[in-house]
C-alpha positions, -999 to 999 in steps of 0.1 A, spaced: 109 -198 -39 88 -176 -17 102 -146 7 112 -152 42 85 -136 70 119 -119 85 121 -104 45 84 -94 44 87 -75 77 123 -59 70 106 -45 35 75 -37 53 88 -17 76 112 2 54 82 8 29 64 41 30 23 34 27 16 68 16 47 73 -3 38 45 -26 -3 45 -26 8 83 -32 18 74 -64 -12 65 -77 -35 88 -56 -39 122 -49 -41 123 -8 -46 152 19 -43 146 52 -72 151 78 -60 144 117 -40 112 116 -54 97 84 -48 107 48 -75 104 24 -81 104 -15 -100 88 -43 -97 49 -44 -74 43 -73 -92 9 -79 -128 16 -84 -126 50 -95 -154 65 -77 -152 103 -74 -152 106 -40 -127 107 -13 -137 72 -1 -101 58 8 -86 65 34 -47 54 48 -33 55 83 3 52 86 4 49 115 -12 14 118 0 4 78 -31 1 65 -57 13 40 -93 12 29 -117 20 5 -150 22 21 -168 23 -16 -152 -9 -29 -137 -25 6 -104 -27 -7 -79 -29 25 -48 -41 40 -17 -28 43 14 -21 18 20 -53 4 -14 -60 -2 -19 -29 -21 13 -34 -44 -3 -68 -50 -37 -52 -59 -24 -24 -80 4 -43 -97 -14 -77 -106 14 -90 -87 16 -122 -62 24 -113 -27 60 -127 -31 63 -104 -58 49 -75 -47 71 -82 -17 100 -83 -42 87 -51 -61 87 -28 -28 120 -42 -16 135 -30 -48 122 2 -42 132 1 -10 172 -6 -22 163 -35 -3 184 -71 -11 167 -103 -5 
């Protein structure tokens, strides 16, 4: 059974994009946008950057983007309904 779109925005919101790309990148922050190595294509420049403020992320060596599900999905090998699942958890989120 998949998650609800009222679910997926509730987790969404309540999910911290550089708290959890965090854990898996370094990142320093440069104006509004935080930037770091891309933790999927392990290029050793600061390609990847996150902003916050609009939820999203991108690599501009491997194009990786979207937003916090997406990169649970990526990172995780996870399906979006389960990366869903694995943020709400961490969230102390109940679906």
């Amino acid at each position: 059974m998949g998650v609800g779109d009222g679910d997926v925005t509730r987790v969404v919101e309540a999910s911290d994009i550089l708290a959890v790309i965090g854990g898996y990148t370094d990142l320093e922050q440069h104006d509004r946008i935080w930037v770091g190595r891309c933790p999927f294509d392990g290029e050793g420049s600061p390609s990847f950057c996150v902003n916050p403020r609009e939820g999203k992320y991108v690599c501009f060596g491997c194009r990786a983007n979207g937003d916090v599900v997406n990169f649970v999905s990526a990172i995780e090998h996870l399906d979006d309904d389960d990366a869903v699942r694995w943020l709400a958890v961490r969230a102390g989120i109940t679906l």
